[in-house]
N, C-alpha and C positions, 0 to 999 in steps of 0.2 A: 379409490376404486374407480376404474373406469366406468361411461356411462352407456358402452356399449349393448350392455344387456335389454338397453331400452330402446335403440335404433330404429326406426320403421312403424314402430308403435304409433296407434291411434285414440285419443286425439295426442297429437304431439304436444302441444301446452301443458294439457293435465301430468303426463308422463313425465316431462321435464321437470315440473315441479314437485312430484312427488319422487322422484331421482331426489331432487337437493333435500328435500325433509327428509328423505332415508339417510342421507348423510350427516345429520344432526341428532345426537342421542337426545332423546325425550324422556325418562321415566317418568310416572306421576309423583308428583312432590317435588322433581327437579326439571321444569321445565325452561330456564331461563332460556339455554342457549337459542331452542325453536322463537320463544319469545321475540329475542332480537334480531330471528332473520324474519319476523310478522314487522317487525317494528320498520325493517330495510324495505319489507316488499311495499308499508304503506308512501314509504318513500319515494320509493324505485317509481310505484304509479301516481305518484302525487293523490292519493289519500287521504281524506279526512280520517285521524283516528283516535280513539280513545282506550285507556286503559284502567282500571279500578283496581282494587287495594288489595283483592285476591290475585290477579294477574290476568284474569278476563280482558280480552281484547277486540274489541266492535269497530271496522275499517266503512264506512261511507263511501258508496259506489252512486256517480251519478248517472243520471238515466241516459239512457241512448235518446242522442236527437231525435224530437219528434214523440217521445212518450214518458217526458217531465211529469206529465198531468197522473201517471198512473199509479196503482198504489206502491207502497215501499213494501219490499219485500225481505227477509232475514232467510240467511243460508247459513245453518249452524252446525259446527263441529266441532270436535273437541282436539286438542294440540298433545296428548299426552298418549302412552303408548302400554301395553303389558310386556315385560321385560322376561320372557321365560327360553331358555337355552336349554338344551339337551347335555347333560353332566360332563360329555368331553370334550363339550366346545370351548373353545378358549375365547370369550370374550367379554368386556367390559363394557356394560350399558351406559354408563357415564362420559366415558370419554370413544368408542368406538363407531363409527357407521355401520349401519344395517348394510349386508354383505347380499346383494340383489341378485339372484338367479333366474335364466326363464326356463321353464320347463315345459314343453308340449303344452303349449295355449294358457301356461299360469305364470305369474312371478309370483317367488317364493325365499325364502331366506338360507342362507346356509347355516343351519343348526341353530338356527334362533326366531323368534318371532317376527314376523315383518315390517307390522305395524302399520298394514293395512286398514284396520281398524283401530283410528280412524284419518289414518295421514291421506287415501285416498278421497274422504268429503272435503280435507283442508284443502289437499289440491284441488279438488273441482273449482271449489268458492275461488281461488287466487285466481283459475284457468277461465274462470267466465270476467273477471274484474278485468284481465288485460286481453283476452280474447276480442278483438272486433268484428267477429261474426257473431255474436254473443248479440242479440234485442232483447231490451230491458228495461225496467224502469229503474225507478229510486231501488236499491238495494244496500243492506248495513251485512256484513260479514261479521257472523258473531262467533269467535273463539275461543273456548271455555277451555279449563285448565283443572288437571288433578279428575276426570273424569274415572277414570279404572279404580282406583284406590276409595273412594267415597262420594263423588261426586260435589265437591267442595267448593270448586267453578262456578256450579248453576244455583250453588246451595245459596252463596254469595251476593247473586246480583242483585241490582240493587232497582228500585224504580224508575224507569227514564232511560236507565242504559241502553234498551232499544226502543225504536219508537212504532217500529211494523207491526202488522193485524195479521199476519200472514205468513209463516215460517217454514222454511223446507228441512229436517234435517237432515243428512246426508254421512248417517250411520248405522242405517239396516245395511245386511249381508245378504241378501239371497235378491237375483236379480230377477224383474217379473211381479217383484210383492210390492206393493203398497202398506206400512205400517200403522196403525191408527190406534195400540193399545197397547198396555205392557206394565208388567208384574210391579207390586213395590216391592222393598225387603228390608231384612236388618239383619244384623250380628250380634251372636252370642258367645260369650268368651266364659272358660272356665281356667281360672288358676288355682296352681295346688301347688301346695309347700313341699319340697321333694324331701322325706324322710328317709336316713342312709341308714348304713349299715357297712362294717368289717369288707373287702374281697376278701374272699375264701383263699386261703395261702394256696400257693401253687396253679393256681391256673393264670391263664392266656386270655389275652386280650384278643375278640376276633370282629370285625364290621359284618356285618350282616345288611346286608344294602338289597331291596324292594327298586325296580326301575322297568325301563324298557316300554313304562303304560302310554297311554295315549292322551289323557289328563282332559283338556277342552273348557272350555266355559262352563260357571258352574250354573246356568241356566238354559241358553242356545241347545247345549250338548249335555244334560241330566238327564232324557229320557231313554241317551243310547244304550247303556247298560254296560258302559265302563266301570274297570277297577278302578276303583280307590283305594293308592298304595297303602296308604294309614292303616285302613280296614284290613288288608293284607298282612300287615305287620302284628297286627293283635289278634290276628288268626295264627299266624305263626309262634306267638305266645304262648298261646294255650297247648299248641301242640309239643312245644319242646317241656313241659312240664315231667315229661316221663323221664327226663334226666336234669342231673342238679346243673342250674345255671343262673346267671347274675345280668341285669342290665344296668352297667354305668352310665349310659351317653343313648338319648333318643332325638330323633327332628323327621318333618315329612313335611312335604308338600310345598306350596311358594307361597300364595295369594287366599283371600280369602273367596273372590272370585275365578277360580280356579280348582278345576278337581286336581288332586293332588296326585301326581304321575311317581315318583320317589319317595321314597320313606326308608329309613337308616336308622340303624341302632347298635354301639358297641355293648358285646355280649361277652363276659367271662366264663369260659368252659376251663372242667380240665381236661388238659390236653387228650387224654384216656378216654375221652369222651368225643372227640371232634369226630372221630367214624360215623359214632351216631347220630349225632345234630345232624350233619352233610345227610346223611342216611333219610331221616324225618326233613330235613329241609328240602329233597330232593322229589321224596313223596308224596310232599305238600304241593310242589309247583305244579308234577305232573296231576296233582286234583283241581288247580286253581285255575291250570292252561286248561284243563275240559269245560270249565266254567266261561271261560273268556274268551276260547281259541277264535271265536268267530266278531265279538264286537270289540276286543282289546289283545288279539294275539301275540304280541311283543313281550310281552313278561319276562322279565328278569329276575333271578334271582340266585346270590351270590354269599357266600359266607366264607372270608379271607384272614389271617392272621396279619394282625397289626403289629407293627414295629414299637409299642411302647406301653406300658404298665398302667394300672388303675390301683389305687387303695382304699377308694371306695365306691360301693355299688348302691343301687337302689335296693332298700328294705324288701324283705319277701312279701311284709303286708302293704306296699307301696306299690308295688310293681305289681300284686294281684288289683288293686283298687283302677290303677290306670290300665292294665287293661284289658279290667272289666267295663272301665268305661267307653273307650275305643270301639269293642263290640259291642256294647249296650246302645251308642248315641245312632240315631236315626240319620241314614243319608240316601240320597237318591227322592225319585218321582213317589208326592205325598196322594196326591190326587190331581187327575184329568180333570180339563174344561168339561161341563157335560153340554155348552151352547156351542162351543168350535172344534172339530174335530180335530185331533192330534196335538192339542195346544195343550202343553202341560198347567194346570191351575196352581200348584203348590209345590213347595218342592221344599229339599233344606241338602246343605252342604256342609259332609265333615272336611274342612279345609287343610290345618296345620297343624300342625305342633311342634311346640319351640323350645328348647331347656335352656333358659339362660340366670344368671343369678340366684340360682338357687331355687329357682322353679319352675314349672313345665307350664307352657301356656296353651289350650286347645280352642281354635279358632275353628268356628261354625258362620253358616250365613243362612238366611230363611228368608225364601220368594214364596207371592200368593199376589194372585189379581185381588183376590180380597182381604182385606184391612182385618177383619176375624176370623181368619184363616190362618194369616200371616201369623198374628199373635199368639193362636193357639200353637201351632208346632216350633214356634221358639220359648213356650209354656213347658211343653215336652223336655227341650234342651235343657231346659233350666233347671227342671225337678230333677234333671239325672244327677244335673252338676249339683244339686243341694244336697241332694241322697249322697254323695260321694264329698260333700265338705268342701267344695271349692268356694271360692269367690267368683263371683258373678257379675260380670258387668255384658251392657247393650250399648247396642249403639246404630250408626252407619244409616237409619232410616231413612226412607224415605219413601214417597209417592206410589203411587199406581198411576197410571194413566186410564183415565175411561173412554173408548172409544166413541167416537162421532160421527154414524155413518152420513147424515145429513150435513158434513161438514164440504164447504164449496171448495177449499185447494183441493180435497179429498176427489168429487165432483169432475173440476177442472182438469186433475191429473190421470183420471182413468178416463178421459178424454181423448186428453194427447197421446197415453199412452196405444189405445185401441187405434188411432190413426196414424201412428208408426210402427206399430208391430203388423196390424191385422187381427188381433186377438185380444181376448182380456186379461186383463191382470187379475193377480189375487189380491184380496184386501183380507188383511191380519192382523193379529197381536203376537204378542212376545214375552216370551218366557224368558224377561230380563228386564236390567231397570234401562231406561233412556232418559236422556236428559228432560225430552217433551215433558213428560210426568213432572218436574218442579219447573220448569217456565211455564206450563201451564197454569200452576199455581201462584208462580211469582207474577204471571202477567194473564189477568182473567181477562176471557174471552178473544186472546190468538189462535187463529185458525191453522191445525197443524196437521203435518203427515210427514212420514220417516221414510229415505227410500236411499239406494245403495246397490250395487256392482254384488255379483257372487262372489261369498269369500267365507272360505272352509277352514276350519280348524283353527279361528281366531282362541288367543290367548294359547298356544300351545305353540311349540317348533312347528308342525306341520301346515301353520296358515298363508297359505295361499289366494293368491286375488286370478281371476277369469280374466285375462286378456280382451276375450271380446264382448263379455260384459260389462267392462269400464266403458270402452267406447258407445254401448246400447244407453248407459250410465248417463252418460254425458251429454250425446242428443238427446234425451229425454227431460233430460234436466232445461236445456237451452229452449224447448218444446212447452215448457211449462211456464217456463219465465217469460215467453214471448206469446202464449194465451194470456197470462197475467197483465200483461199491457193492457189487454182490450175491457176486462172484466172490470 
């Protein structure tokens, strides 16, 4: 792909480099190839670097002539990307480059994620190490790995691997804020042994496919009042009940950090019947589009005849139990901050569902600034799934971050920022996990703050980065590192 789409762009450094990391597939859990062009760029600028057993990577930047003596400073990001494509794009995260578009003041992907969040804090960090209008002091570039998927990178490190008092990270979205706090979470997972039953002789196989939604981060974007296709799908359940029909084949959603935009189910009718389904599936959408038309107006929905047979379906008391559970399980905003306004406090996410081997897996996720918050609505999750016989497993935990208004980079950066804008910033939390929350943990007493470029509709096709918010990005950042000398 040419790199035209980035031409003219400011600052030119950061651009460039976040051009070549779009050209490198990243998924979380397969980051190597990004790895070895971390590994070329500690090269390329002659680097001190190190690497750990997770695949964590920390590059040593020395100081700008003249301010040796001042403190070391950590620019932290993560190398790993959310992998979510819109159903008729044709592309392969593994081996494919992000397809760069600019649209009226934004780059944006063609039908896939972009992976802005967080390839634009990586390029910041490479763009200020080879940048020399960049003043600085000692600085380590710390690159974490497998951040979307579980945070596994930060979970990892180990003590020593960095040695700063003072961390910038460089993966909040909304340009203007300053971060200083943010939700922890976990996942809850319910499996069930799929009990069959006979297909009904004589009917047809038809897909029944739920799309078209808007999906978004299952924290950032929980409080917009998006569909969730899953939720969709077991509404549509209940409805076609007034005629005899079967589900062989169910899946929805991608991530468990992701509201779930698709959901799919092969359903057996007889053919004598498909009037009617289309009939109720039709009346359904135009009740779901009155629900949605305004925070998720895209809805799709679709009921096709498939080229190939089924001989067996889901049980009638199987398919009533799942989904009953689908409408029963709790998703969306549990409860509001009542100290910050509009700052979601709790939340949980019905994510996926998977049939593979013989049983259907339903992956949930639960955020809470508080630790007995958090617990409690994945308490909920869990009594559904017992009441309904699953197996139950958790996981994924991790941290809250508590915010530190007294904290001095905090201080320091609504400083610079007020003497290059003219105005104040806002100071926030976040209704999502950040890596801060376990380096804080891992490394007591680094002083931190999360800050980042405007960038909409991360984890979804639709995410986009602000053109001239990277460059407000970036001076700002070079603003802070060249206060940081003097303090």
């Amino acid at each position: 792909m040419s790199d035209t789409v980035i031409k003219g762009l400011r600052p030119e450094m950061l651009w460039r480099r976040f051009y070549e990391i779009s050209q490198i597939p990243r998924p979380s859990k397969k980051e190597g190839k990004i790895l070895q062009y971390l590994r070329n760029i500690a090269k390329e600028l002659s680097l001190k670097m190190r690497e750990d057993s997770a695949g964590n990577i920390v590059m040593s930047v020395k100081a700008t002539p003249g301010y040796e003596n001042a403190k070391t400073v950590v620019l932290q990001s993560h190398v790993d990307m959310v992998c979510e494509k819109n159903k008729e794009t044709d592309h392969d995260f593994t081996n494919d480059p992000i397809k760069l578009v600019r649209d009226n003041g934004w780059i944006k992907a063609e039908g896939t994620t972009l992976g802005s969040d967080n390839g634009i804090g990586v390029a910041a960090s490479i763009a200020v190490a080879s940048d020399k209008d960049v003043a600085h002091g000692p600085l380590e570039l710390l690159f974490t790995v497998d951040e979307e998927t579980g945070l596994t990178g930060a979970n990892n490190l180990r003590p020593g691997f960095i040695t700063g008092k003072t961390l910038l990270n460089l993966d909040s979205e909304e340009g203007g804020s300053f971060y200083v706090g943010c939700s922890g979470g976990q996942d809850t997972v319910g499996v069930f042994k799929i009990e069959e039953m006979n297909a009904s002789s004589g009917f047809g196989a038809y897909e029944l496919l739920i799309g078209g939604l808007k999906g978004g981060h299952s924290g950032l974007d929980i409080h917009l009042g998006r569909a969730n296709a899953i939720k969709l799908l077991g509404r549509l359940f209940k409805k076609l009940e007034g005629i005899h029909y079967q589900v062989a084949e169910i899946s929805g959603g991608s991530r468990r950090n992701v509201i779930p935009r698709e959901a799919e189910a092969t359903i057996l009718l007889n053919p004598s019947d498909e009037e009617a389904a289309q009939e109720i599936i039709s009346n359904f959408f135009e009740e779901a589009l009155m629900e949605y038309k305004k925070n998720d107006g895209g809805l799709k929905i679709e009921l096709k005849k498939k080229g190939e047979s089924f001989n067996k379906a889901f049980s009638k008391e199987f398919l009533a139990k799942i989904g009953n559970v689908i409408l029963a399980l709790p998703h969306g905003v549990i409860a509001m901050s009542p100290d910050i306004p509009d700052l979601v406090e709790t939340s949980t996410n019905l994510a996926t569902i998977i049939m593979e081997q013989g049983k259907i897996k339903i992956e949930t996720s639960q955020r809470s600034s508080l630790v007995g918050a958090k617990a409690y609505i994945a308490s909920i999750v869990e009594s559904l799934f017992k009441l309904a016989d699953a197996e139950i497993s958790s996981g994924g935990g991790y941290p809250g971050w508590k915010p530190n208004l007294n904290s001095e980079i905090l201080r320091i950066s609504i400083e610079v920022y007020k003497k290059l804008f003219k105005k104040e910033p806002e100071v926030k939390a976040v209704h999502a996990g950040l890596e801060c929350a376990i380096l804080g943990d891992k490394y007591p007493g680094l002083d931190m703050v999360s800050l980042g470029p405007t960038i909409q509709g991360a984890h979804s096709p639709d995410e986009r980065v602000n053109i001239h918010e990277v460059e407000r990005f970036y001076n700002l950042l070079k603003g802070i590192l060249l206060e940081l000398t003097a303090s």
